[in-house]
N, CA, C and O atoms as a GROMACS GRO file, in nm:
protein
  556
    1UNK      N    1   0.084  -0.119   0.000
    1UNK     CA    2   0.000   0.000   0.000
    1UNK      C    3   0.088   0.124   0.000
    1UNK      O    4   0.182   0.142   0.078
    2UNK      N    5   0.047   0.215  -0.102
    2UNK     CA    6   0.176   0.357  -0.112
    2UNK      C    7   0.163   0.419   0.037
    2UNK      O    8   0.076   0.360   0.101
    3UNK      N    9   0.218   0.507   0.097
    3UNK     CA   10   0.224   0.598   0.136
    3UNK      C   11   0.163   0.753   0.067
    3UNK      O   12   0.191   0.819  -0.034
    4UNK      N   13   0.064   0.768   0.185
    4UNK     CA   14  -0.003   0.913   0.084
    4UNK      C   15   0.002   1.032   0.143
    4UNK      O   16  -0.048   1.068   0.250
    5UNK      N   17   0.098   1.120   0.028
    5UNK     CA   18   0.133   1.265   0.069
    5UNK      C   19   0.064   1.365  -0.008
    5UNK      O   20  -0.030   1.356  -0.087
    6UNK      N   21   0.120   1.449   0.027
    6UNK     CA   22   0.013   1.610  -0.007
    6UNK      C   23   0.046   1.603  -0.127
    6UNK      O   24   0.148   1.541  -0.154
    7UNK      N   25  -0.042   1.672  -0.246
    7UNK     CA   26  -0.001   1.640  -0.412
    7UNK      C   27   0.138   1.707  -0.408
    7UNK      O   28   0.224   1.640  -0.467
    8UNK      N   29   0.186   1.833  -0.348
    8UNK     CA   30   0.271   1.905  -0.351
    8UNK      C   31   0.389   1.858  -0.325
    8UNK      O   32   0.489   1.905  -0.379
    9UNK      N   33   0.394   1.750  -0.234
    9UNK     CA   34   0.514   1.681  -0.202
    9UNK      C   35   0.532   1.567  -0.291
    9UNK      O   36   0.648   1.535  -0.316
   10UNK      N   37   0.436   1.499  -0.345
   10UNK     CA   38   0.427   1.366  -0.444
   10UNK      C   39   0.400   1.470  -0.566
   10UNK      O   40   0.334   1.408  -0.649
   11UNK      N   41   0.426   1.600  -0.611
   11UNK     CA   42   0.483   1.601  -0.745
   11UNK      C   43   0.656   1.635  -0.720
   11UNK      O   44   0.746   1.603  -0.797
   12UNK      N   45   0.668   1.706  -0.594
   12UNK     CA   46   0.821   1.706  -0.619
   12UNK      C   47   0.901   1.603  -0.619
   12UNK      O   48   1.010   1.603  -0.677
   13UNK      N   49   0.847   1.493  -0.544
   13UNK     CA   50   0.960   1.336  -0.510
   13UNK      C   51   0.904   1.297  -0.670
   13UNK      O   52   0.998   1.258  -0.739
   14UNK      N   53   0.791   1.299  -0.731
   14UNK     CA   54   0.813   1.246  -0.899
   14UNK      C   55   0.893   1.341  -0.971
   14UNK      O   56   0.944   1.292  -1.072
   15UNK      N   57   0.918   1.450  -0.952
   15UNK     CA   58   1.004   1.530  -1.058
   15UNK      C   59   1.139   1.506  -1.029
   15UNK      O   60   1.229   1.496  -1.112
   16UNK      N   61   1.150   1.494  -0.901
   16UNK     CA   62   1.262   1.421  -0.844
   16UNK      C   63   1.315   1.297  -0.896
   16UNK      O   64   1.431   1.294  -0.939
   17UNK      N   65   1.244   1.200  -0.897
   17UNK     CA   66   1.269   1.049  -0.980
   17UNK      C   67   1.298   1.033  -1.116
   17UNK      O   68   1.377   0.957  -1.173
   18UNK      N   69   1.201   1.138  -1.170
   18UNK     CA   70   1.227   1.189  -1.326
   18UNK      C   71   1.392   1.231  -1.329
   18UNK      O   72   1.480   1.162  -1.381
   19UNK      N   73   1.404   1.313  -1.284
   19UNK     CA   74   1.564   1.404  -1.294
   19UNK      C   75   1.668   1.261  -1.244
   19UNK      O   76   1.750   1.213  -1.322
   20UNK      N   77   1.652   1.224  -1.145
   20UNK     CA   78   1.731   1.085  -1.116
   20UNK      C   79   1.730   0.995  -1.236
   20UNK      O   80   1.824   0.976  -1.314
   21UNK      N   81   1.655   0.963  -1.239
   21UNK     CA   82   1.670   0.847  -1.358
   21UNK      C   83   1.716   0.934  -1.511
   21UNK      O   84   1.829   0.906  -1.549
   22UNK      N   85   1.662   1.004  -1.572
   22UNK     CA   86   1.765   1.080  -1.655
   22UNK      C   87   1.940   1.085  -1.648
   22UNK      O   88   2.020   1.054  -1.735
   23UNK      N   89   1.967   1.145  -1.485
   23UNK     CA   90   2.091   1.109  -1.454
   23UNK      C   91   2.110   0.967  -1.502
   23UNK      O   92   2.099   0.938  -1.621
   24UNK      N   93   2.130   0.909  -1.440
   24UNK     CA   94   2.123   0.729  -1.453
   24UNK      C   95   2.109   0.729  -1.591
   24UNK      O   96   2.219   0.754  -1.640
   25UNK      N   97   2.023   0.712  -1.677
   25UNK     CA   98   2.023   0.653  -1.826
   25UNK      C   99   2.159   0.762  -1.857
   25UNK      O  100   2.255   0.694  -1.892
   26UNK      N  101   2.190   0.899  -1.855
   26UNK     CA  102   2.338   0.987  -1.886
   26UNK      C  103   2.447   0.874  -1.854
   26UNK      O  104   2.496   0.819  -1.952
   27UNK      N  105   2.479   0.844  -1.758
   27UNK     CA  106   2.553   0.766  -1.701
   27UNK      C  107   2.572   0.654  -1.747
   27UNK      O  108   2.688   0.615  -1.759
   28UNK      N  109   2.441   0.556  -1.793
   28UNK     CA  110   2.479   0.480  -1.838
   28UNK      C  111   2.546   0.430  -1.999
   28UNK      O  112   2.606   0.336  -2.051
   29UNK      N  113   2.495   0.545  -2.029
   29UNK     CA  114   2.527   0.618  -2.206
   29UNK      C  115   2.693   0.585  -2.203
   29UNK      O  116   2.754   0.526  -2.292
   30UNK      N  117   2.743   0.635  -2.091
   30UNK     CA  118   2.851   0.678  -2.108
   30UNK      C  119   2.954   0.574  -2.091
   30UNK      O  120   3.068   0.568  -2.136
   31UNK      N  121   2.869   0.474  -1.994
   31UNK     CA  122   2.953   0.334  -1.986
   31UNK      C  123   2.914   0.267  -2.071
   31UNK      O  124   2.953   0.151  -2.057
   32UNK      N  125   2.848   0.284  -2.165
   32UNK     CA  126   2.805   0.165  -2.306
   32UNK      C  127   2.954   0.216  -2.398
   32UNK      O  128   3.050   0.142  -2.420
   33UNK      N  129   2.944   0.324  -2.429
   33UNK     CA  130   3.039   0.372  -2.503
   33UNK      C  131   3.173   0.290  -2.517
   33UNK      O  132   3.215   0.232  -2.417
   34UNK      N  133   3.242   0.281  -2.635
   34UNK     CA  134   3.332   0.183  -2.636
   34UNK      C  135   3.445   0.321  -2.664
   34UNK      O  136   3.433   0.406  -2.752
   35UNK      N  137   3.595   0.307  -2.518
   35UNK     CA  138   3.681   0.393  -2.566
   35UNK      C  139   3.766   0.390  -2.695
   35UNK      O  140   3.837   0.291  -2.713
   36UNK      N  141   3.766   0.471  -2.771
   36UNK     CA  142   3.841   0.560  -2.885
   36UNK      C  143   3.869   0.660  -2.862
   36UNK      O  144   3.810   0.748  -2.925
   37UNK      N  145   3.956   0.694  -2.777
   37UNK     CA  146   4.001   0.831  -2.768
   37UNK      C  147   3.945   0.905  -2.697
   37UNK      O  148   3.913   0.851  -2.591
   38UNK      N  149   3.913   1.019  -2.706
   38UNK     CA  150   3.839   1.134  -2.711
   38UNK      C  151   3.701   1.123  -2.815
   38UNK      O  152   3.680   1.135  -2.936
   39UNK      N  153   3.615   1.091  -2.683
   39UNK     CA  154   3.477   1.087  -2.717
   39UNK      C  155   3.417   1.229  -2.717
   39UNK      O  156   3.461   1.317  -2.642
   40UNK      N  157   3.302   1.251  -2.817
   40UNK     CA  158   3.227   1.390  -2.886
   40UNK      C  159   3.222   1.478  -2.761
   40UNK      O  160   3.235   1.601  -2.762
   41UNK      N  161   3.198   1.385  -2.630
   41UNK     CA  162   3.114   1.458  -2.526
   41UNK      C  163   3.251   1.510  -2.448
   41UNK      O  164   3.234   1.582  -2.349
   42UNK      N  165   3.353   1.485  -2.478
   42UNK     CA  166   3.511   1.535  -2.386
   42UNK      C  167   3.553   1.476  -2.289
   42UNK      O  168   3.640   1.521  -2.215
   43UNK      N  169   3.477   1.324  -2.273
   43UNK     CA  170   3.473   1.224  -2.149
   43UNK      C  171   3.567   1.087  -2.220
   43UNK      O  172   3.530   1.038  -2.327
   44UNK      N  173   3.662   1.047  -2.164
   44UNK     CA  174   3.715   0.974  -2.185
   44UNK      C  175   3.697   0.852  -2.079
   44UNK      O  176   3.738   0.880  -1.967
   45UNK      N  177   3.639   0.713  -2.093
   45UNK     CA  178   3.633   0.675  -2.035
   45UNK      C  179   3.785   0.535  -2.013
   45UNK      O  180   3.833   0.466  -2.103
   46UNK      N  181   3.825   0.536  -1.863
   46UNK     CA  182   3.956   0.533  -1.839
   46UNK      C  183   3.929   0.394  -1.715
   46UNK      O  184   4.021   0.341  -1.654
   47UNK      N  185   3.809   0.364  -1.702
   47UNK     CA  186   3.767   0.327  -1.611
   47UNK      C  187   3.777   0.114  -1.638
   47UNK      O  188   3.695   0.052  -1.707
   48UNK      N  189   3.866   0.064  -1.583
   48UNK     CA  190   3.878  -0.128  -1.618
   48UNK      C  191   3.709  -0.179  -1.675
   48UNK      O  192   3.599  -0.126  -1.656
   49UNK      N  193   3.734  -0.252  -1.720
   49UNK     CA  194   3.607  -0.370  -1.752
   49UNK      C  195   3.558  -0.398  -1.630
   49UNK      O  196   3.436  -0.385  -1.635
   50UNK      N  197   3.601  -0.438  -1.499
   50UNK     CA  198   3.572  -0.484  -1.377
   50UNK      C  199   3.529  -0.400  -1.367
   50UNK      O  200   3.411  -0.424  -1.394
   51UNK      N  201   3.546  -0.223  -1.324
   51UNK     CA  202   3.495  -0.135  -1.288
   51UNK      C  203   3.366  -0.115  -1.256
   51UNK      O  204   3.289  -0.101  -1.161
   52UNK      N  205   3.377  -0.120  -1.453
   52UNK     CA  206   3.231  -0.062  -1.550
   52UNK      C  207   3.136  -0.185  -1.501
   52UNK      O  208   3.023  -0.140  -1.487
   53UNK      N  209   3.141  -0.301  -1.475
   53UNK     CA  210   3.057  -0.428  -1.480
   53UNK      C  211   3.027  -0.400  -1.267
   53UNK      O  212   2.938  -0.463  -1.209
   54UNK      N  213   3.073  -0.350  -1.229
   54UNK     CA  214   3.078  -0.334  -1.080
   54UNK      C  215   2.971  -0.215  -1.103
   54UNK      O  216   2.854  -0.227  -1.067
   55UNK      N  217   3.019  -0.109  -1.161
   55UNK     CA  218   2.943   0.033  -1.118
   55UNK      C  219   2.782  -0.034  -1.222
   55UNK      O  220   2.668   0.003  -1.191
   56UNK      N  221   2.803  -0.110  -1.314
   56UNK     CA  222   2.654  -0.112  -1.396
   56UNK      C  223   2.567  -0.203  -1.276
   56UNK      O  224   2.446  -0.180  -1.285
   57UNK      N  225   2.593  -0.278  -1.190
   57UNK     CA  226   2.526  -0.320  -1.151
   57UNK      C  227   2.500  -0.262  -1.000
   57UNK      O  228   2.404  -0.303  -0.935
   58UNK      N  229   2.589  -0.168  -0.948
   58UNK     CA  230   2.531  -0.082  -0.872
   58UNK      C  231   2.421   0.044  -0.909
   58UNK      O  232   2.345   0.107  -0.837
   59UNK      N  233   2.438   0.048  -0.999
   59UNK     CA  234   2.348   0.167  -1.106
   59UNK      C  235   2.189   0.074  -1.097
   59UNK      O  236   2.079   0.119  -1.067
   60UNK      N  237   2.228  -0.076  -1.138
   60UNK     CA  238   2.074  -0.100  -1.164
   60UNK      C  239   2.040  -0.105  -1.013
   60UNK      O  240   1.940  -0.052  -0.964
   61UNK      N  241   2.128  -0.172  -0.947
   61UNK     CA  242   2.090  -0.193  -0.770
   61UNK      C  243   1.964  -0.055  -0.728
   61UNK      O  244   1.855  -0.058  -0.673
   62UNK      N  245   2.047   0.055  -0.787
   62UNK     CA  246   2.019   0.207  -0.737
   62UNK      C  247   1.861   0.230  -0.832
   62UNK      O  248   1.763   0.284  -0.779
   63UNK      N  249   1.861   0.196  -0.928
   63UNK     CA  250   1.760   0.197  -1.019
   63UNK      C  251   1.650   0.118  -0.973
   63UNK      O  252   1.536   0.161  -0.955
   64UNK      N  253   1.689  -0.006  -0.953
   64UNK     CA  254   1.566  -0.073  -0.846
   64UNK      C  255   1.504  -0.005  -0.726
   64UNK      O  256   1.383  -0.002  -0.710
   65UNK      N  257   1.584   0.044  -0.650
   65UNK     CA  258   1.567   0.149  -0.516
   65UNK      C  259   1.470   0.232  -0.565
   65UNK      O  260   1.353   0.234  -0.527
   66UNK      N  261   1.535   0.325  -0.677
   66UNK     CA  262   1.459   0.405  -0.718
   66UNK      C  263   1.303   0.362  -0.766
   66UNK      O  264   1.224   0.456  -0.768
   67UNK      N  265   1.259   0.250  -0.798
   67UNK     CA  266   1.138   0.215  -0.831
   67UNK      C  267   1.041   0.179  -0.734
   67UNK      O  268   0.921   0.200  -0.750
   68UNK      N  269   1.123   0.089  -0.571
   68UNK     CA  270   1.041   0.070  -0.524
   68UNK      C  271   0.989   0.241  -0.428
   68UNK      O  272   0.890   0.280  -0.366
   69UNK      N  273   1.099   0.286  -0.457
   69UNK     CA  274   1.049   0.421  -0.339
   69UNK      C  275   0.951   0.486  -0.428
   69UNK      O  276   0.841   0.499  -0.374
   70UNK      N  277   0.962   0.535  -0.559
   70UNK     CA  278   0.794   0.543  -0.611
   70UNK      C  279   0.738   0.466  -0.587
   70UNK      O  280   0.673   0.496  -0.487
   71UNK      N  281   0.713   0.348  -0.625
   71UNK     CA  282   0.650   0.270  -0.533
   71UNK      C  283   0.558   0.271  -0.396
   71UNK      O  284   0.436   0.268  -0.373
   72UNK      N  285   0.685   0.277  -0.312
   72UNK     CA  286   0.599   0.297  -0.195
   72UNK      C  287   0.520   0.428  -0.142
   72UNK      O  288   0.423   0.433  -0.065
   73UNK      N  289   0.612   0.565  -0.227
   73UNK     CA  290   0.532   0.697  -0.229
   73UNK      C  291   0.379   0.691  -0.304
   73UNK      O  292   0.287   0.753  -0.250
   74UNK      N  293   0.359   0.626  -0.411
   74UNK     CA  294   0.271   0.616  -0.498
   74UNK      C  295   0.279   0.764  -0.639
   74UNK      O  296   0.198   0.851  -0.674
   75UNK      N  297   0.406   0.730  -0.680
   75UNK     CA  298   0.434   0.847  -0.729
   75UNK      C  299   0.445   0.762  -0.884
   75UNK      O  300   0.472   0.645  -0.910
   76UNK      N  301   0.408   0.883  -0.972
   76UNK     CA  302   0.375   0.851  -1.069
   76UNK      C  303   0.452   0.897  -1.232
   76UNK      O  304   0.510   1.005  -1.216
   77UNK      N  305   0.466   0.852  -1.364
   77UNK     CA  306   0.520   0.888  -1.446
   77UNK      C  307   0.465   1.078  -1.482
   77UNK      O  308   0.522   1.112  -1.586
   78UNK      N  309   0.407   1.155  -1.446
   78UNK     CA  310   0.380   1.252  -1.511
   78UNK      C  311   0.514   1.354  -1.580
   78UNK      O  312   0.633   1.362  -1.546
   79UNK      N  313   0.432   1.430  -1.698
   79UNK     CA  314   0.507   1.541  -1.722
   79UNK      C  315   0.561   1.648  -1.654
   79UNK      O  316   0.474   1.712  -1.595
   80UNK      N  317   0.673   1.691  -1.640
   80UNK     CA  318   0.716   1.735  -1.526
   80UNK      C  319   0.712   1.899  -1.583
   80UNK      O  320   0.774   1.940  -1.681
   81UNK      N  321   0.637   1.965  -1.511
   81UNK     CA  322   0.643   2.154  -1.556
   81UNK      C  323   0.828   2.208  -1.561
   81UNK      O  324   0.927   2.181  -1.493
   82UNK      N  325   0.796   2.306  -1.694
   82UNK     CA  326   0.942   2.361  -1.729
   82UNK      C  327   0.983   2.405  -1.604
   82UNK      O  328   1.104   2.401  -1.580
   83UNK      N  329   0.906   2.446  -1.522
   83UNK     CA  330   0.999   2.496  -1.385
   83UNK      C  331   1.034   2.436  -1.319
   83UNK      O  332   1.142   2.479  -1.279
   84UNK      N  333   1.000   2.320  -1.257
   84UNK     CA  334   1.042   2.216  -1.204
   84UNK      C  335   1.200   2.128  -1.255
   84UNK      O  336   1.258   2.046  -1.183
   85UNK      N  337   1.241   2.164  -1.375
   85UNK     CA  338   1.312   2.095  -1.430
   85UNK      C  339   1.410   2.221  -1.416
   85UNK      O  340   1.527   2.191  -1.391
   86UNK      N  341   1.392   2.310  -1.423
   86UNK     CA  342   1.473   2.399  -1.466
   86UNK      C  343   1.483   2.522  -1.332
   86UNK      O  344   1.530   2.636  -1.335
   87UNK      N  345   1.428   2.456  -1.234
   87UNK     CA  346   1.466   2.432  -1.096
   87UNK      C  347   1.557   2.345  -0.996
   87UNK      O  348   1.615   2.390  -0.898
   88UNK      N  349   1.557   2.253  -1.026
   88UNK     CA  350   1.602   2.130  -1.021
   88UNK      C  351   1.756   2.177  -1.071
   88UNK      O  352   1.847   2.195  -0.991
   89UNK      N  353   1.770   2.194  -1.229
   89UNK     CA  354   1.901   2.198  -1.297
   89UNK      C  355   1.972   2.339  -1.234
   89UNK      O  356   2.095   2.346  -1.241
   90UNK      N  357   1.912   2.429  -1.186
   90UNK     CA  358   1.997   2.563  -1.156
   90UNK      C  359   2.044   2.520  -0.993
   90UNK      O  360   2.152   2.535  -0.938
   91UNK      N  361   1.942   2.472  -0.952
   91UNK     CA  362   2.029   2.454  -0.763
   91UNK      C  363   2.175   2.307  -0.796
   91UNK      O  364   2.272   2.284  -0.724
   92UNK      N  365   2.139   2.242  -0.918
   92UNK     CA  366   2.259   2.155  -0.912
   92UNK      C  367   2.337   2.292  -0.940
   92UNK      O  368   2.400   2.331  -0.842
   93UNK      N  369   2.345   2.362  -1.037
   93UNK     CA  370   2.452   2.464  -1.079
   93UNK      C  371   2.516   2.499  -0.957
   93UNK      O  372   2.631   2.470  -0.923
   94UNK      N  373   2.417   2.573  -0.883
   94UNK     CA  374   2.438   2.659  -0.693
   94UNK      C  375   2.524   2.574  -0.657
   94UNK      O  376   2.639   2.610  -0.633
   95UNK      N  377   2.478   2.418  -0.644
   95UNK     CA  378   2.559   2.346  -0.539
   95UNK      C  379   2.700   2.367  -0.563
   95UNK      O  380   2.786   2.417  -0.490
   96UNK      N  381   2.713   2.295  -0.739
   96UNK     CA  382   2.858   2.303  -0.772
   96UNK      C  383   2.940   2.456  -0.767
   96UNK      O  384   3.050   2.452  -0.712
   97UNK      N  385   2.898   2.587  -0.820
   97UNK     CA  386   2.934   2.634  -0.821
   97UNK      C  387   3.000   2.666  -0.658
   97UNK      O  388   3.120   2.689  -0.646
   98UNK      N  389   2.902   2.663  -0.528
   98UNK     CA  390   2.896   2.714  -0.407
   98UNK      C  391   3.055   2.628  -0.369
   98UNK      O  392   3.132   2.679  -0.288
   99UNK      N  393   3.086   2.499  -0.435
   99UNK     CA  394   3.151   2.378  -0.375
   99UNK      C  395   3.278   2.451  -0.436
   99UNK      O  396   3.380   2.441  -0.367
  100UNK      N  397   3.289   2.530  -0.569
  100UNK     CA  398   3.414   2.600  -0.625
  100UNK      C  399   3.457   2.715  -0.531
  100UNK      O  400   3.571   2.752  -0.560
  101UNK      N  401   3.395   2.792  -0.416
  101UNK     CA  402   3.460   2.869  -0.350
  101UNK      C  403   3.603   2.829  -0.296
  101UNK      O  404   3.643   2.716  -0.320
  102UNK      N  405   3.673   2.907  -0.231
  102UNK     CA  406   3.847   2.870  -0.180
  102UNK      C  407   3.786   2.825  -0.068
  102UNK      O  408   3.806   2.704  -0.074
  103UNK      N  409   3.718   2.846   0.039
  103UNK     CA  410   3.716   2.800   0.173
  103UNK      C  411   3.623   2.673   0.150
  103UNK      O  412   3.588   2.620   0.256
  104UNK      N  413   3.580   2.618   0.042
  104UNK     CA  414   3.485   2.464   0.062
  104UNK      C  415   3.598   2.367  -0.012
  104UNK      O  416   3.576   2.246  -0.014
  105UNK      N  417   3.761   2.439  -0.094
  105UNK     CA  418   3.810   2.346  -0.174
  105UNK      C  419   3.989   2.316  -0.072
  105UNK      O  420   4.099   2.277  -0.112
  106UNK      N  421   3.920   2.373   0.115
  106UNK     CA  422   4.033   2.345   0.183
  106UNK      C  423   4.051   2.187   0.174
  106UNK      O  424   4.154   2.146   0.225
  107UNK      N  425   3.996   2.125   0.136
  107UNK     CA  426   4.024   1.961   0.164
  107UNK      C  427   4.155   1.887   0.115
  107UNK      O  428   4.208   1.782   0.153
  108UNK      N  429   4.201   2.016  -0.022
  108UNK     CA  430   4.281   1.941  -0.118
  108UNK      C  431   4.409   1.975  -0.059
  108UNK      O  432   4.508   1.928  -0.114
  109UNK      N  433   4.425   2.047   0.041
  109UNK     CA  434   4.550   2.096   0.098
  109UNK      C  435   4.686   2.122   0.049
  109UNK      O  436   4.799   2.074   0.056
  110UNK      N  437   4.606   2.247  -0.017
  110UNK     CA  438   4.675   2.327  -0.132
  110UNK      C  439   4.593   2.474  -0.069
  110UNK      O  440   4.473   2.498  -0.058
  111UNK      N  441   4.708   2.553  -0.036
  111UNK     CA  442   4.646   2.684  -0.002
  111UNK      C  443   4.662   2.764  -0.109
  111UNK      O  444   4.763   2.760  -0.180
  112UNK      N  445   4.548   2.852  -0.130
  112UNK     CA  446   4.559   2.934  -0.211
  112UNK      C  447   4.600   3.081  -0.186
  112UNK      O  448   4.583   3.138  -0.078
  113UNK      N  449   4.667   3.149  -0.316
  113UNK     CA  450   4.754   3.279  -0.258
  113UNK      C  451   4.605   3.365  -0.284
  113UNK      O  452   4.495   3.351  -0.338
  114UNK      N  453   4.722   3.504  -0.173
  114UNK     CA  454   4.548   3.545  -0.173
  114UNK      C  455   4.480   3.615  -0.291
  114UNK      O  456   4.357   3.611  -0.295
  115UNK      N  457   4.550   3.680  -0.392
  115UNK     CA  458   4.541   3.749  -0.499
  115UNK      C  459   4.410   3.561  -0.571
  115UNK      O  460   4.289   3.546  -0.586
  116UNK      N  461   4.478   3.510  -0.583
  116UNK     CA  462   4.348   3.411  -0.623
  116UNK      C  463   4.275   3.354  -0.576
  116UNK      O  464   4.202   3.279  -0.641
  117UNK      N  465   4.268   3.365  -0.458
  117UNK     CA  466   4.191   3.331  -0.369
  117UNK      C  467   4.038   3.483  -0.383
  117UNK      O  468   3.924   3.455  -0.420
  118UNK      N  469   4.063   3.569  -0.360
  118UNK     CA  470   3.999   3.679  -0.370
  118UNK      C  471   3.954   3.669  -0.554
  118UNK      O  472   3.840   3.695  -0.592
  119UNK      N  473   4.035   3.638  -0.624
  119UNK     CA  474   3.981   3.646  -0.811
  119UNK      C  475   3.882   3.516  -0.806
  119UNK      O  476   3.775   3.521  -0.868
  120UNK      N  477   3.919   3.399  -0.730
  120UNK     CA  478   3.811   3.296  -0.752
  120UNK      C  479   3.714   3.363  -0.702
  120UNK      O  480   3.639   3.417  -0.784
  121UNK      N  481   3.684   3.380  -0.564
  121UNK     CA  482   3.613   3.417  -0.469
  121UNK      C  483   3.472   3.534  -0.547
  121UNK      O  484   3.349   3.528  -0.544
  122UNK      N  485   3.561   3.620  -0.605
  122UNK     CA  486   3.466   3.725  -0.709
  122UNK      C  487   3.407   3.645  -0.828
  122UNK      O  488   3.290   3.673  -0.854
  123UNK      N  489   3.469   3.548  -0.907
  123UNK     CA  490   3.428   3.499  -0.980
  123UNK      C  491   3.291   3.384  -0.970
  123UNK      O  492   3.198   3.356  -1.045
  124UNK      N  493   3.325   3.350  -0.870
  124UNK     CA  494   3.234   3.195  -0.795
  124UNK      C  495   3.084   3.313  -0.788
  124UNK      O  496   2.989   3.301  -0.865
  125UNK      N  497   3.091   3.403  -0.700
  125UNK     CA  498   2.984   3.508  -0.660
  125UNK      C  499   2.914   3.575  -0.788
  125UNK      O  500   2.795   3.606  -0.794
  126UNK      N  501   2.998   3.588  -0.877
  126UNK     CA  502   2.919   3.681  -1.003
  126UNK      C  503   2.849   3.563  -1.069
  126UNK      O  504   2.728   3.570  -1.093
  127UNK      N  505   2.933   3.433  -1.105
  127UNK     CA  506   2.814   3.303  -1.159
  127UNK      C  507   2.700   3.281  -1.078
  127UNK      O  508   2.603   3.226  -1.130
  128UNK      N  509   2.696   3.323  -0.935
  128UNK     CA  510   2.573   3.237  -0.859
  128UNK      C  511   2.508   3.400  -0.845
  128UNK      O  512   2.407   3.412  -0.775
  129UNK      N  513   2.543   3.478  -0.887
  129UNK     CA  514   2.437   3.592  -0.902
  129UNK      C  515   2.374   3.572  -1.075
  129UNK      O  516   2.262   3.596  -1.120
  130UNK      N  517   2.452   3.538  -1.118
  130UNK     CA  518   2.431   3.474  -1.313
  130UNK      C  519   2.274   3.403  -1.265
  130UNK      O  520   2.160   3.444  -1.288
  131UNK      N  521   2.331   3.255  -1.173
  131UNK     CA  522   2.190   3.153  -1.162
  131UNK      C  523   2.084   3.213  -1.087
  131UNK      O  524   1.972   3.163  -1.100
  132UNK      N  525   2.106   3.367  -0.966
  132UNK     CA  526   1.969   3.406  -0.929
  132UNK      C  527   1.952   3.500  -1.021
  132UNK      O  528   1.859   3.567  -0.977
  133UNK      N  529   1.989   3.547  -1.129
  133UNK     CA  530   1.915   3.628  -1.216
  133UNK      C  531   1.795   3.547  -1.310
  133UNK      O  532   1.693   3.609  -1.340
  134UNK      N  533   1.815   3.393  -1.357
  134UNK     CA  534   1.741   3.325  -1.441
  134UNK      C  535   1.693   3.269  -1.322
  134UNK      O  536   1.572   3.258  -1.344
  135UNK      N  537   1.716   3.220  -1.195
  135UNK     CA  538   1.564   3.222  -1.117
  135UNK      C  539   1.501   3.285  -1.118
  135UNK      O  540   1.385   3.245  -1.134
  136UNK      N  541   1.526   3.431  -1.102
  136UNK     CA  542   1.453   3.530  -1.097
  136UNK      C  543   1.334   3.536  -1.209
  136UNK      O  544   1.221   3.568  -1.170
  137UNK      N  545   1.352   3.512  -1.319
  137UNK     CA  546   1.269   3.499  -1.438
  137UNK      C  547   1.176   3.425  -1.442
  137UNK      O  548   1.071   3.450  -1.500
  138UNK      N  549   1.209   3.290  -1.362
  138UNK     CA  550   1.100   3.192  -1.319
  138UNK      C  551   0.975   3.257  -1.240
  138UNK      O  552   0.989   3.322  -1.136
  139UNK      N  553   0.858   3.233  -1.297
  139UNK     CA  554   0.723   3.292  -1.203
  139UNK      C  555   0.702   3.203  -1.150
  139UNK      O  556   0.609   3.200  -1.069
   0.00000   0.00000   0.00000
């Protein structure tokens, strides 16, 4: 028996599943691919036969997951509204971009001088003012 939530929350966990599984079929595109070089997309895949046969079947593992939790939400195939998608794709932008600041990339323990530290720092801030300007556009 699903679990039953407010429509508002069971359209975001389906737009959610939508965007996941998209990921996933990307992903898996990319491990079908047979290496030659420098593939169209600039991804070279570098990764053993064992790897690829390890990560494909964690992918479907994850893909199963993903079905029974619709599943148990009772969430459904619908069309997902342009904003939703294009909501979704700008906070991934935020995240990554937010993760390019100097004080979130102390891990690599490599200090940065401050002259670039301050040029990233301006730069990271003017892109994530870039992504709230086209939120902004969103009604």
């Amino acid at each position: 028996m699903a679990i039953v939530l407010h429509e508002l929350h069971q359209r975001r966990l389906e737009a959610t599943v939508k965007l996941l599984n998209d990921s996933l079929e990307r992903i898996a595109l990319q491990l079908s691919k047979k290496p030659v070089g420098r593939e169209d997309t600039g991804i070279v895949n570098t990764l053993s036969a064992e790897t690829q046969a390890e990560l494909r079947r964690a992918l479907s593992a994850f893909h199963q997951s993903l079905r029974e939790f619709a599943k148990r939400f009772g969430l459904q195939r619908h069309p997902i509204d342009i904003r939703q998608f294009l909501n979704a794709e700008l906070s991934t932008a935020w995240v990554m971009l937010e993760n390019c600041r100097p004080r979130r990339m102390k891990g690599y323990g490599v200090v940065f001088e401050e002259e670039s530290k301050k040029e990233l720092e301006a730069s990271v801030e003017h892109l994530l003012h870039g992504v709230s300007k086209i939120r902004e556009l969103l009604p």
